[in-house]
C-alpha positions in Angstrom: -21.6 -42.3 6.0 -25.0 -40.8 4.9 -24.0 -37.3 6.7 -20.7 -37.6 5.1 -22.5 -38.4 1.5 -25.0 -35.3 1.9 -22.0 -33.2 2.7 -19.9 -34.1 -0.4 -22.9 -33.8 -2.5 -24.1 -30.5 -1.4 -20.5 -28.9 -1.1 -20.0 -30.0 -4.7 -23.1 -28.7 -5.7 -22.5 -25.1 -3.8 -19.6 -24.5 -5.6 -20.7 -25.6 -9.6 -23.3 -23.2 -8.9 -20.7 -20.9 -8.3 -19.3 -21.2 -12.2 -20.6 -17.9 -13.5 -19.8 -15.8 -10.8 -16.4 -14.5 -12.5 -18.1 -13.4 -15.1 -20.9 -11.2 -13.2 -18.0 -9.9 -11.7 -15.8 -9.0 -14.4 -18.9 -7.2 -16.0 -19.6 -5.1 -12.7 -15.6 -4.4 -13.0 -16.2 -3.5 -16.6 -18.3 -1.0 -15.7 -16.7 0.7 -12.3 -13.2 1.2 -15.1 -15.5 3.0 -17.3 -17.6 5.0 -14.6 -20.4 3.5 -15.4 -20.9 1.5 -13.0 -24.5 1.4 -11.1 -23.9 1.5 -7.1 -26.5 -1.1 -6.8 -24.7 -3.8 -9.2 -22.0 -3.6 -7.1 -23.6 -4.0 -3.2 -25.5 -7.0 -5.2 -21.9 -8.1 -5.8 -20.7 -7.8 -2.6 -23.5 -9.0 -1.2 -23.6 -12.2 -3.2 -19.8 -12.5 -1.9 -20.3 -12.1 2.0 -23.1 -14.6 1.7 -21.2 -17.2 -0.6 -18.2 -16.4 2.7 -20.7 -17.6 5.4 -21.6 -20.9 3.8 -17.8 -21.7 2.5 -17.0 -20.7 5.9 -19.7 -23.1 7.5 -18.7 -26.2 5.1 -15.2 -25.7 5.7 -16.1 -25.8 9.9 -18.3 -29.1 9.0 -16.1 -30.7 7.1 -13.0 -30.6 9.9 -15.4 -31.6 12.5 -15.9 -35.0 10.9 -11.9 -35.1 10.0 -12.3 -34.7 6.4 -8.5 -32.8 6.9 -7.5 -36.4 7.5 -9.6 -39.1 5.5 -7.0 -41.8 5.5 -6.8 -42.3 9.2 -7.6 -46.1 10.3 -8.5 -46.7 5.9 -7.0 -50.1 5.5 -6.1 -51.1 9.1 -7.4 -54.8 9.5 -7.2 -56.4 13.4 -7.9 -60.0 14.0 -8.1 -63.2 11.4 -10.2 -63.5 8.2 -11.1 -65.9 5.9 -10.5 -65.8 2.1 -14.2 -64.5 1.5 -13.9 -62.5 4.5 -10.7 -60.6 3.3 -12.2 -60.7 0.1 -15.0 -58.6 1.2 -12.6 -56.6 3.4 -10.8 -55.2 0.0 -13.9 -54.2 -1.2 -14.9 -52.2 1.4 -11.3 -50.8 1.6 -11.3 -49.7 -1.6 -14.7 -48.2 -1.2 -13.4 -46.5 1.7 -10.5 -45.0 0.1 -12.6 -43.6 -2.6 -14.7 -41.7 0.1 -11.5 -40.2 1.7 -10.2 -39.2 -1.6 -13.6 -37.5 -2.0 -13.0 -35.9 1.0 -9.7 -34.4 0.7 -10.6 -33.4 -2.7 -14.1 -31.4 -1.7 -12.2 -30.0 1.5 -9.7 -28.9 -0.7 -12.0 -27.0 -3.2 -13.8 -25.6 -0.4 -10.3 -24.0 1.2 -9.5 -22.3 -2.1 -13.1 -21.0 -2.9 -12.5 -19.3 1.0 -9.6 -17.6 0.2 -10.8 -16.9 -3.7 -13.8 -15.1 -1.9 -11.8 -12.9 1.2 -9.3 -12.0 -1.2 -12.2 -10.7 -3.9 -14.0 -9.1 -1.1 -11.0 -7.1 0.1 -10.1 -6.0 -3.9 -13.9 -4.9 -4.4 -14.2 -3.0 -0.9 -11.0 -1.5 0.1 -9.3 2.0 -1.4 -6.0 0.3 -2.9 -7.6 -2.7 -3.6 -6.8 -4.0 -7.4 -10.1 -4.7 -9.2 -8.7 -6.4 -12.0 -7.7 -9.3 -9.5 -11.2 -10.6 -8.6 -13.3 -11.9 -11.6 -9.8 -13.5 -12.0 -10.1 -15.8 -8.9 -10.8 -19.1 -8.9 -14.1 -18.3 -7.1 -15.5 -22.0 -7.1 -12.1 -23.5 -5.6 -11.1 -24.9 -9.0 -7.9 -23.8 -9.1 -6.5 -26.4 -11.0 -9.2 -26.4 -14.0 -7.7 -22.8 -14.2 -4.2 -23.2 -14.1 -4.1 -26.5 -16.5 -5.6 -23.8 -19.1 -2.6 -22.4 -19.0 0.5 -22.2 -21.4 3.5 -24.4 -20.0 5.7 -21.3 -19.7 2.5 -19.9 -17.3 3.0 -23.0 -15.2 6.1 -22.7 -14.9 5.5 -19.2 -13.7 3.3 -20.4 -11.5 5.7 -22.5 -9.9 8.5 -20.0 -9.7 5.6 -17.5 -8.2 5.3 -19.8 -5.4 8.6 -20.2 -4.7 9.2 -16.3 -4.0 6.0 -16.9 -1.5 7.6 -20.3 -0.4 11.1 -20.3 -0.1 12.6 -23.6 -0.3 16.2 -25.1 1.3 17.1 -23.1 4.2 14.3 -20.0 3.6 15.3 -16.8 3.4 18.5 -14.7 4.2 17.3 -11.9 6.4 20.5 -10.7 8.6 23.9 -11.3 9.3 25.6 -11.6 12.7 28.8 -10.4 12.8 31.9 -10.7 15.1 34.0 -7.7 15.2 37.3 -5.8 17.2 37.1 -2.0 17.6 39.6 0.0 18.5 38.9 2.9 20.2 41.4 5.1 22.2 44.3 2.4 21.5 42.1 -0.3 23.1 40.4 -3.3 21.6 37.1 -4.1 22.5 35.1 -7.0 20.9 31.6 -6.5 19.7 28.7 -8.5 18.2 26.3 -6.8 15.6 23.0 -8.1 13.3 23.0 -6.5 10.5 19.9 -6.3 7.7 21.7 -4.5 5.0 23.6 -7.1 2.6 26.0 -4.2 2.6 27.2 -5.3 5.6 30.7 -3.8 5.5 29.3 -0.2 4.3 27.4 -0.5 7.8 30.0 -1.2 9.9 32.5 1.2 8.7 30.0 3.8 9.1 28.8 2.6 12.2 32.5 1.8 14.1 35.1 3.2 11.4 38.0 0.9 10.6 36.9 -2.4 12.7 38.4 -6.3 12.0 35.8 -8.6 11.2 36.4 -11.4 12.4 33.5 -14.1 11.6 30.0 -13.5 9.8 27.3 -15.6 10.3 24.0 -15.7 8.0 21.0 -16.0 9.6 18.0 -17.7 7.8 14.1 -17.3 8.7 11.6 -20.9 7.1 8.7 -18.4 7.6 6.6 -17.4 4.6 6.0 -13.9 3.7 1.9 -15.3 3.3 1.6 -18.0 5.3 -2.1 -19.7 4.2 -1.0 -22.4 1.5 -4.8 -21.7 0.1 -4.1 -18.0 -0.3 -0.6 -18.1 -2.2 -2.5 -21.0 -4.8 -5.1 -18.6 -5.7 -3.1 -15.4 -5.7 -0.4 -16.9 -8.5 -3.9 -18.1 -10.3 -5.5 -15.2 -10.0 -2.2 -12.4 -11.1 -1.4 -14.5 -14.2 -4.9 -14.8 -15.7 -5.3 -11.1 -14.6 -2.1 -10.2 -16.5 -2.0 -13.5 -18.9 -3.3 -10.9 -22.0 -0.3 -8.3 -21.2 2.2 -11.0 -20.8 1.3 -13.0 -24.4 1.3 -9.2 -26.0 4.2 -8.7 -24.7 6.1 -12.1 -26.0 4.7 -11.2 -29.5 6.1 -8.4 -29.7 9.2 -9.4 -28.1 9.4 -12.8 -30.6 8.6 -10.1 -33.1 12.0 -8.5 -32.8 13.7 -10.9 -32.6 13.0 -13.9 -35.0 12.8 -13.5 -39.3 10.2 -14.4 -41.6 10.3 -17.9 -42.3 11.1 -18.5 -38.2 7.8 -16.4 -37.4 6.3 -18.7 -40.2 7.2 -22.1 -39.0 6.4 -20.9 -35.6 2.6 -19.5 -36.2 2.1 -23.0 -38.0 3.2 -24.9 -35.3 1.4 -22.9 -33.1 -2.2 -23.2 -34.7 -1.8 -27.1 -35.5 -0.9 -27.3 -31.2 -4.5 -25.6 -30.9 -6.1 -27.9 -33.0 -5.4 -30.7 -30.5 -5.8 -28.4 -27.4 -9.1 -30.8 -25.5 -10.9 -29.4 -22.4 -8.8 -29.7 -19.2 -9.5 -33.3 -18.0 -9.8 -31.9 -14.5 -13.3 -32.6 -12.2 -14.0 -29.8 -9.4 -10.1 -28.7 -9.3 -8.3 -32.5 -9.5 -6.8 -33.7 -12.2 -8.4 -36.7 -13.7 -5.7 -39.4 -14.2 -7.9 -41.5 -16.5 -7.1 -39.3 -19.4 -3.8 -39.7 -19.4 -3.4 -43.0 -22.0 -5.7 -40.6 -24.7 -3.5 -37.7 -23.8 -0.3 -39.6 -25.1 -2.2 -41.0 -28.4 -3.3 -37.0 -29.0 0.5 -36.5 -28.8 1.5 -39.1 -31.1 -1.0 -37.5 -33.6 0.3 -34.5 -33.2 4.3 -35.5 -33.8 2.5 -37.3 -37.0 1.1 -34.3 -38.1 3.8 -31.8 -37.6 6.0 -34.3 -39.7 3.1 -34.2 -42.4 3.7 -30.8 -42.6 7.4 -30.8 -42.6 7.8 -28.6 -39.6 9.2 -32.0 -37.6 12.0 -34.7 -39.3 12.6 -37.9 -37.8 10.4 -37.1 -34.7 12.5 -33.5 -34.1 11.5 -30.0 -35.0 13.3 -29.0 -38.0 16.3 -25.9 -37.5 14.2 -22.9 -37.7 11.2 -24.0 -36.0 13.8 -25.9 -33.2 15.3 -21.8 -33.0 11.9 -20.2 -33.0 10.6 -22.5 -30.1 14.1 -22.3 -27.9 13.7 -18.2 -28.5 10.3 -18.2 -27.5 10.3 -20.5 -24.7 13.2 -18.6 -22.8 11.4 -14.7 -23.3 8.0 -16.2 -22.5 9.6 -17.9 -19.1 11.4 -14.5 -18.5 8.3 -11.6 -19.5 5.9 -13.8 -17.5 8.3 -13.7 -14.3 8.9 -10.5 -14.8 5.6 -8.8 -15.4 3.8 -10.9 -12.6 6.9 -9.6 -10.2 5.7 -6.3 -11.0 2.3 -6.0 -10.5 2.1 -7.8 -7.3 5.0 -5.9 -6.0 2.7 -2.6 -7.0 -0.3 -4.0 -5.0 1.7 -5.4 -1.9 4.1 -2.2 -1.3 0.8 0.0 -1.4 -0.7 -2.8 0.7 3.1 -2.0 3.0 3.0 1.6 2.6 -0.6 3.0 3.1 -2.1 0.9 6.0 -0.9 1.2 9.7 -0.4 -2.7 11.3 -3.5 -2.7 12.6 -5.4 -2.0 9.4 -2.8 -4.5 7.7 -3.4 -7.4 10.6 -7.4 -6.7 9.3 -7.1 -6.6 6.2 -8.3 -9.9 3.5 -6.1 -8.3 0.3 -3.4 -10.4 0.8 -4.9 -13.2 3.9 -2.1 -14.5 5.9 0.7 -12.0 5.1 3.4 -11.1 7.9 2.3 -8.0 9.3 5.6 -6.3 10.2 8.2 -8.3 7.5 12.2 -8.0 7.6 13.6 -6.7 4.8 15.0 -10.4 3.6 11.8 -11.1 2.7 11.1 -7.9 0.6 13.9 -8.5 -1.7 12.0 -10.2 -4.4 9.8 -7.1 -4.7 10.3 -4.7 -7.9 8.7 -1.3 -8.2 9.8 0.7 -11.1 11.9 3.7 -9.8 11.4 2.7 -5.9 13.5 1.2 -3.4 11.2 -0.8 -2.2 13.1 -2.2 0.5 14.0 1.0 2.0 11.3 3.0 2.0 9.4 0.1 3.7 12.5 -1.0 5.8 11.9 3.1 7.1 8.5 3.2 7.5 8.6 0.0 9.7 11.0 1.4 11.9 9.1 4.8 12.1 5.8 2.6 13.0 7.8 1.4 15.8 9.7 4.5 16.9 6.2 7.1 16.5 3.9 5.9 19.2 6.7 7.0 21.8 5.7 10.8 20.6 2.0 10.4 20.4 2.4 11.0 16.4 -0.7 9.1 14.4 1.1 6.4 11.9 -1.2 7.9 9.4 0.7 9.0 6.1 3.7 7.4 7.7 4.1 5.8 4.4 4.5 9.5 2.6 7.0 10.3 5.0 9.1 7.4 4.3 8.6 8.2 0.5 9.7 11.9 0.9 12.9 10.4 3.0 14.2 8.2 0.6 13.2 9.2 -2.2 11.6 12.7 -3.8 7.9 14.5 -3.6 7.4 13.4 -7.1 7.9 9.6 -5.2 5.2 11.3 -2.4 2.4 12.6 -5.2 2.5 9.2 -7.3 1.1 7.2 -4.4 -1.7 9.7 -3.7 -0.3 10.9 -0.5 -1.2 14.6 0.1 2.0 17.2 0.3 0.7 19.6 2.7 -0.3 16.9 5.2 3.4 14.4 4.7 5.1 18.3 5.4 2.8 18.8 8.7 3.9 15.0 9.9 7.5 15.9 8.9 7.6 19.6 11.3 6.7 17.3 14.2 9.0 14.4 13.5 11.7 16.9 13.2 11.7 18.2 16.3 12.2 14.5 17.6 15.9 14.3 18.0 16.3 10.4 18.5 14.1 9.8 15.1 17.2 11.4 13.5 19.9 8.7 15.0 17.1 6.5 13.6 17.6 7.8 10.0 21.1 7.9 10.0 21.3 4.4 11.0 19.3 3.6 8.0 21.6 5.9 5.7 18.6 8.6 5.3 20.0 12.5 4.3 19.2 14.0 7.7 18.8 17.3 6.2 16.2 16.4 4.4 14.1 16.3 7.8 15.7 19.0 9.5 14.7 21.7 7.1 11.1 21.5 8.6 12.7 21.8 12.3 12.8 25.4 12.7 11.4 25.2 16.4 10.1 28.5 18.2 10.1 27.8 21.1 12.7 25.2 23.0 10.4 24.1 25.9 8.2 22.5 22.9 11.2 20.5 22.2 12.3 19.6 25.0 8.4 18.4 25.7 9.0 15.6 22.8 11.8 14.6 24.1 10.4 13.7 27.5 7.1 11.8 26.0 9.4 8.9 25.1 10.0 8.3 28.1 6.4 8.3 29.1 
């Protein structure tokens, strides 16, 4: 129990020390937005991170070994007959005991989210498309929840609605359809089975067979989780709404702005500034809420219902009609901006994540830890990029990944490709890609002939490829054709 003890005590100590790490890091951040930034503050950064790794990494292995994943096992499991005194003592030391597990699962937990707090802040700092507003935003010292119960409801809420896109719940997530169909071709009918990917399902087969009879549709679901690491989608929805918390309240103001009058903005600012009178510090300890503050949390809120009546902005325990219209307003645009803008800008991070690395640099890659490598476009869906078909262009460059090694072509730039295929160069130049190098990739992909039956099976203009086929010579031709079969 001693080792157990020292552990506790030293992993809790580790990561308190750990407090004023954001801030070092949202100074060093501070100063690398403003080019300012001294190359040495930043390797001391990094540094500070890789070594702060190794020792979460070395608790965390500790902490398993001696089963701290499961504390409870054998707590409370008596064998034998006891005495009054004896089961008296028994108790006692049970209760002790469950005390220690709970200390346990608690520190473990900390320690798992500080980990993935650390990779993912690593990766932001290091890598080319990392976002570096994301890591002094991290809940670097695993107290994730200290973070998050400083948060607005309508952020929690978010936050919850954030994890469901990451999570899915019920039966998971549509990602094909399997359909039964008759075609008739030359007067005969002949009975086929498809999976299908595009909702558009009947646009696809139509193309694909002209006038068939479906005759069943099955929809197939997929329980797997875009990021898979429970740790890593807790301190990504932490860290993308405290990144973007300042955007999101701007852009409520100005929203509520718009929409309420004068004495609704009135009653609303009141209530507003008497609610932050009674705002106390987060009764939370090391990321876990501490329940002993509830009873004084339910007196502060009978205060507050006194004092809001005091002030005649509540009657008879209920806000009054343009206060009640102010709050309904403002709770449903709050819910809705915050969704919306948190959508965004991790769509913008994880479709560059998609769209500039090749799998293997993906699989290596800590920005997002966990993430499915290769995913089906079901599971893109959620994803909003303004003026980009996300799913497409990614849906594309997947199936290019996979098509390309036949031909010996690098999947380099592959991403550009897809870009200039789907959408426009203006679509190629706003991701960084460089023109001359996408047109070079595009001459030899042209001369590939079953990369266009690829593309039309994905409902990509064709021409838009074949203008860079002008081939001089047919034997080079015919040479791509014969390395897929290699």
């Amino acid at each position: 129990m001693d080792s157990t003890g020292n552990l506790i005590n030293s992993a809790n100590e580790f990561l308190d020390s750990l407090s004023g790490l954001n801030e070092k890091i949202k100074t060093v951040v501070e100063k690398i937005k403003n080019k300012k930034i001294d190359k040495s503050e930043l390797s001391d950064i990094i540094s500070t991170l890789e070594k702060n790794l190794k020792i979460l990494q070395d608790l965390k292995s500790k902490m398993e070994f001696l089963e701290f994943d499961s504390p409870y096992k054998n707590v409370g499991k008596l064998k034998g007959g006891y005495d009054s005194e004896g089961l008296q003592e028994i108790a006692s030391y049970s209760t002790y005991l469950r005390r220690i597990a709970s200390e346990k699962k608690g520190i473990l937990e900390r320690v798992r989210h500080a980990l993935a707090a650390h990779k993912i802040a690593l990766s932001h700092l290091t890598e080319d498309i990392g976002n570096i507003l994301l890591p002094p935003n991290l809940p670097l010292d695993g107290s994730y929840k200290r973070m998050m119960f400083e948060f607005p409801p309508y952020l929690v809420s978010t936050y919850k609605t954030f994890l469901d896109i990451l999570e899915p719940k019920g039966r998971g997530v549509l990602t094909s359809y399997t359909i039964s169909l008759i075609v008739i071709d030359k007067g005969k009918r002949e009975f086929k089975r498809v999976k299908v990917e595009d909702p558009n399902y009947e646009k696809f087969i139509k193309e694909k067979f002209g006038n068939a009879i479906i005759t069943s549709i099955k929809r197939n679901f997929s329980k797997n989780k875009i990021i898979d690491d429970q740790y890593v989608r807790r301190v990504l929805a932490i860290g993308y709404l405290k990144t973007y918390k300042d955007e999101i309240e701007n852009s409520i103001k100005k929203k509520i702005d718009e929409l309420l009058n004068e004495e609704e903005k009135s009653c609303l600012n009141k209530y507003l500034d008497i609610c932050m009178m009674f705002r106390t510090e987060t009764d939370v300890n090391g990321g876990i809420l501490d329940i002993r503050c509830m009873e004084e949390k339910k007196l502060k809120e009978l205060e507050l219902k006194e004092m809001l009546e005091r002030e005649g902005l509540f009657k008879n325990g209920e806000p009054i009609d343009p206060l009640k219209k102010a709050l309904q307003i403002r709770n449903e645009i709050s819910k809705e901006i915050s969704k919306d803008i948190l959508i965004k800008k991790f769509s913008e991070d994880v479709f560059k994540f998609y769209l500039c690395k090749t799998p293997d640099e993906r699989a290596r890659s800590n920005l997002f830890p966990s993430i499915m490598i290769t995913p089906q476009k079901g599971f893109l869906s959620w994803m909003k990029v303004d003026g980009i078909n996300c799913t497409d262009v990614l849906d594309l460059k997947f199936k290019l990944e996979e098509e390309l090694p036949k031909y010996q072509i690098p999947l380099k730039n592959i991403g550009g490709v897809a870009l200039y295929l789907i959408h426009d160069w203006n679509a190629v130049e706003r991701f960084n890609f460089d023109k001359k190098e996408i047109e070079d990739l595009l001459k030899k992909i042209a001369l590939i002939e079953p990369i266009k039956e690829v593309l039309k099976e994905k409902n990509v203009d064709v021409k838009k490829l074949e203008k860079y086929g002008k081939v001089k010579k047919e034997k080079t031709k015919k040479f791509l054709d014969l390395l897929s079969g290699i």
